[in-house]
C-alpha positions as CSV (number, residue, x, y, z in Angstrom):
1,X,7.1,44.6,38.8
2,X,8.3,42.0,36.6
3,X,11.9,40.4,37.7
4,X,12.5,39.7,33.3
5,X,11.0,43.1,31.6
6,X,11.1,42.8,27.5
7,X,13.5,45.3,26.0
8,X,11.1,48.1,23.9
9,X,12.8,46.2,21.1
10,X,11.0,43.1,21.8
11,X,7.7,44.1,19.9
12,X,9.3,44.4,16.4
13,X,11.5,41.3,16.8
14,X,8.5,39.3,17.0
15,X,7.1,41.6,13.8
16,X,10.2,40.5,12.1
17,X,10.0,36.3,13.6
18,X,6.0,37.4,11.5
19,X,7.7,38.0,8.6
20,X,9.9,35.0,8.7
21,X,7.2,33.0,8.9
22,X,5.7,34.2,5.9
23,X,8.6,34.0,4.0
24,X,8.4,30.3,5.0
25,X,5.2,29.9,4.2
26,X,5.7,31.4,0.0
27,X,8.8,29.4,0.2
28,X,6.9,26.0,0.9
29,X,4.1,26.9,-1.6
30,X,6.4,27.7,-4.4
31,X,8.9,24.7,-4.1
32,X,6.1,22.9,-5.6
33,X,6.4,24.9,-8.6
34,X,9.9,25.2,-9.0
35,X,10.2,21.6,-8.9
36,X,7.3,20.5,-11.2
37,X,8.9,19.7,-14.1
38,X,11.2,16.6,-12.3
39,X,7.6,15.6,-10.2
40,X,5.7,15.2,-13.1
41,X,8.1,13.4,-14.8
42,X,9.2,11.2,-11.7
43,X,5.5,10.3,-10.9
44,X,4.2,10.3,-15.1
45,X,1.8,12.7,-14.1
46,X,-0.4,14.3,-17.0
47,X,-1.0,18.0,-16.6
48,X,-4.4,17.1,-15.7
49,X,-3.4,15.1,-13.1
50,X,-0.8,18.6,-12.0
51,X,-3.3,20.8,-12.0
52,X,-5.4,18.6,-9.3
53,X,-2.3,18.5,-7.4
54,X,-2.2,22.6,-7.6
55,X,-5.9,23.3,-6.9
56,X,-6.3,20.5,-3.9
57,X,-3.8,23.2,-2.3
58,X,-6.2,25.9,-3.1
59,X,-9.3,24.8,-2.0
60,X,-7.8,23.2,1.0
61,X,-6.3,26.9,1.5
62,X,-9.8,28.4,0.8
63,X,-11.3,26.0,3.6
64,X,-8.5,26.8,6.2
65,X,-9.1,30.4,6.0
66,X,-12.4,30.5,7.0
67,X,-11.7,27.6,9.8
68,X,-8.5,29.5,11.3
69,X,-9.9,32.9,11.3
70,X,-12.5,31.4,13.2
71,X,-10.2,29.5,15.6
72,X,-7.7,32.9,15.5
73,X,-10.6,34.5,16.9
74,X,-11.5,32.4,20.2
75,X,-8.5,30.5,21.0
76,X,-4.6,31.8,22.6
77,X,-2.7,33.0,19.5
78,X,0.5,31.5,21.2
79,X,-0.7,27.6,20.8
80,X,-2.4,27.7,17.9
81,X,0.1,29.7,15.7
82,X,2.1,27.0,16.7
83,X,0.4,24.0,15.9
84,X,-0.3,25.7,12.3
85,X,3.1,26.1,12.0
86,X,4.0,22.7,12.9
87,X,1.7,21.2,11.0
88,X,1.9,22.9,7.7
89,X,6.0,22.6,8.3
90,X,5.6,18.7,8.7
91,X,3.1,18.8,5.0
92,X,5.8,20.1,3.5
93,X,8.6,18.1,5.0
94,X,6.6,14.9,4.1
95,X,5.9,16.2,0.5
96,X,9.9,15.3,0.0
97,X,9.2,11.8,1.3
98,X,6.4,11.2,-1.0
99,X,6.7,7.6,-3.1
100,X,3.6,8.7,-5.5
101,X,0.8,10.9,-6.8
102,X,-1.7,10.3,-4.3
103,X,0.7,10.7,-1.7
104,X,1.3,14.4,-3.3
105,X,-2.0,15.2,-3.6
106,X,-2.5,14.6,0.2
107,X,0.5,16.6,1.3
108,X,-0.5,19.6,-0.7
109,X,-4.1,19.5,1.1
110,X,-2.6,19.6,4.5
111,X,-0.2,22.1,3.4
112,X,-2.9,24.4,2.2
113,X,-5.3,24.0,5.1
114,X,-2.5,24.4,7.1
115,X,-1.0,27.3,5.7
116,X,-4.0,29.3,5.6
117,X,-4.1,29.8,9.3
118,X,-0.8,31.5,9.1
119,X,-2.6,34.9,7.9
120,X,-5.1,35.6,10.7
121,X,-2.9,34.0,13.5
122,X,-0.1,36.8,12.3
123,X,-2.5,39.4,11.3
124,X,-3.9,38.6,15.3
125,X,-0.3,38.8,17.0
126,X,0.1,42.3,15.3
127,X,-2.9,43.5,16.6
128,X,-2.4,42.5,20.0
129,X,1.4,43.2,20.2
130,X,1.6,46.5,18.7
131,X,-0.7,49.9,18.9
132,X,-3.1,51.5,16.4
133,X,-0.1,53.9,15.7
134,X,2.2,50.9,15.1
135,X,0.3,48.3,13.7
136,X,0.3,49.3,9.7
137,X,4.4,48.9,10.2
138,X,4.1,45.6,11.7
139,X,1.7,44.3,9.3
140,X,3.7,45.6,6.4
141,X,6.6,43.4,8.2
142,X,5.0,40.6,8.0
143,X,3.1,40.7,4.4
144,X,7.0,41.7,3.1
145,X,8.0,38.5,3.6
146,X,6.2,37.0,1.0
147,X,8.3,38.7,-1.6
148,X,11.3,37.6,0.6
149,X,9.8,33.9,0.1
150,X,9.9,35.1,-3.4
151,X,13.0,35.6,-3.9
152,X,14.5,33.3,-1.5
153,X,12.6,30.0,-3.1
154,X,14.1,30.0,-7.2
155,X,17.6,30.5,-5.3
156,X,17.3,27.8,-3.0
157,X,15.8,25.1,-5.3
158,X,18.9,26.1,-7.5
159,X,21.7,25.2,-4.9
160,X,19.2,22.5,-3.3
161,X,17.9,20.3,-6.3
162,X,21.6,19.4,-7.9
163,X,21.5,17.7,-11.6
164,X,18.0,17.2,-12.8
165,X,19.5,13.9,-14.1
166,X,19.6,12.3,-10.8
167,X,16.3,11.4,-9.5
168,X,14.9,12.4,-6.6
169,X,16.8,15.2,-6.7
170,X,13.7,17.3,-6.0
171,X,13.2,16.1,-2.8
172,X,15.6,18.4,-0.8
173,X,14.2,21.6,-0.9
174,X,10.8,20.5,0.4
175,X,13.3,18.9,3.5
176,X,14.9,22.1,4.2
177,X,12.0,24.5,3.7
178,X,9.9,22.4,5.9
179,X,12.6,21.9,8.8
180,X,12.8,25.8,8.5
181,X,9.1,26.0,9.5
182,X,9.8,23.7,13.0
183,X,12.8,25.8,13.9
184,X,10.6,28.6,13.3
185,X,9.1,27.4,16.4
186,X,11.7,28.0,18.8
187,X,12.4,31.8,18.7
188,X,8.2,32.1,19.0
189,X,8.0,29.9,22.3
190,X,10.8,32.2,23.6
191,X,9.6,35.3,22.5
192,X,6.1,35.3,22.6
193,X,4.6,34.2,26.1
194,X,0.9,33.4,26.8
């Protein structure tokens, strides 16, 4: 008999930490966007040179996918949700610290790789956690909160990025988004045990 049982509550808490985490995830792939127009100027890039920026992300996303369902398959969901978490969180974080274009282009390939593993370390959790009955609700939790990332980024980048005058000014909302994503980690360590 366990001395700390979870409360039948416990199950979708986690399903709704899930969604969290993908609203965090939309949220650090669209701050990119929402900010283009002051990075391109700030760094002179050509929308050439943009685009590279925006598909290094994809294929780097493409690539994860296929190397974190594997890993989602054969290793404890517990650690390595976590170190994909961390790891895309601290892509992000950097991409506000970036001095120029190569710089960017770097942080948007970790982010993507990174981010990638998000889908089957989530989709994963909800099979384990919850039942065959359950586990269409739980994974509608989670895949909701990509629209929640949707709506969440355009208003933070608003209150976040200040007068597009000042320069630099971009550089918050990659900050806060991607200290979002390490916080994230806390309520999964004490929620989610091996």
């Amino acid at each position: 008999m366990s001395l700390n049982p979870r409360p039948p509550s416990w199950k979708w808490i986690v399903c709704g930490l899930l969604l969290l985490a993908s609203a965090i995830n939309y949220m650090d792939r669209q701050t990119l966007a929402g900010a283009s127009v002051r990075i391109t100027r700030e760094f002179g890039l050509s929308q050439t040179q943009y685009g590279q920026v925006e598909a290094v992300f994809g294929y780097a996303f493409a690539a994860g996918s296929v190397v974190f369902g594997w890993a989602a398959d054969r290793f404890g969901i517990r650690g390595l949700y976590a170190v994909v978490l961390v790891l895309w969180s601290i892509a992000g974080f950097a991409t506000g610290m970036v001095s120029n274009a190569n710089e960017l282009f770097l942080c948007r390939a970790f982010l993507g790789f990174f981010e990638a593993g998000h889908w089957p370390c989530a989709i994963r959790t909800t099979r384990l956690l919850l039942d065959e009955r359950q586990r269409s609700m739980g994974n509608g939790l989670l895949q909701s909160g990509a629209s929640l990332g949707a709506i969440l980024t355009p208003l933070i980048l608003r209150v976040l990025m200040g007068d597009p005058s000042i320069a630099g000014g971009w550089r918050t909302p990659f900050l806060v988004v991607g200290a979002a994503g390490l916080l994230w980690i806390i309520p999964w360590f004490l929620l989610v045990r091996a």
